[in-house]
N, C-alpha and C positions, 0 to 999 in steps of 0.2 A: 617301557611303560606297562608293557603287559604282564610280566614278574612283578612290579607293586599291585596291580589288578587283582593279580591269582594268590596271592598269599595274606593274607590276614594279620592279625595283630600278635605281635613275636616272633615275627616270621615262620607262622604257622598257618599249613596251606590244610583244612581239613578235609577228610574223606566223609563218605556215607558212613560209614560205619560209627564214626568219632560222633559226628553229629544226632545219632542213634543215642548214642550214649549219655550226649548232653539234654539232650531232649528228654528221654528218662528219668537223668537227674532232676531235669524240673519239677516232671511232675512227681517224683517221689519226695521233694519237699513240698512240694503245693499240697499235698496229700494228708504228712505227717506232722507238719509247721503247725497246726493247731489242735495236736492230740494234747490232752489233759495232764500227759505223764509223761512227767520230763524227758525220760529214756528213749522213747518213742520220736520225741517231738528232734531233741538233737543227736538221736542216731542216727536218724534220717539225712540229717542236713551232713552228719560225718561223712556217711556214704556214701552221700551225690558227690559232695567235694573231694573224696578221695576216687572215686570210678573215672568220673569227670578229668583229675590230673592226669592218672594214669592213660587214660584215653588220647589227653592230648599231649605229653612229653614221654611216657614209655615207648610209642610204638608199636602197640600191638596191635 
């Protein structure tokens, strides 16, 4: 019972570190979600969602 406890959705159990990065991500689209210029607004959202993956299935 304790292994479904400890490990999260995909069977991914996140660290400090991962969770840094997702929290980041938030607010780097909270941030850039309403700049005027398209570039800005979904480079932003690229970013988080790509740091974000990487954070949680690379392993680094």
């Amino acid at each position: 019972m304790s292994l479904i406890a400890a490990t999260g959705p995909f069977g991914i159990s996140p660290t400090t570190d991962q969770l840094i990065v997702v929290n980041l991500a938030a607010i780097l689209v909270a941030t850039t979600f309403n700049a005027p210029q398209k570039t800005i607004k979904w480079g932003g959202v690229l970013i988080a969602v790509i740091t974000t993956t990487c954070a949680l299935w690379c392993g680094h």
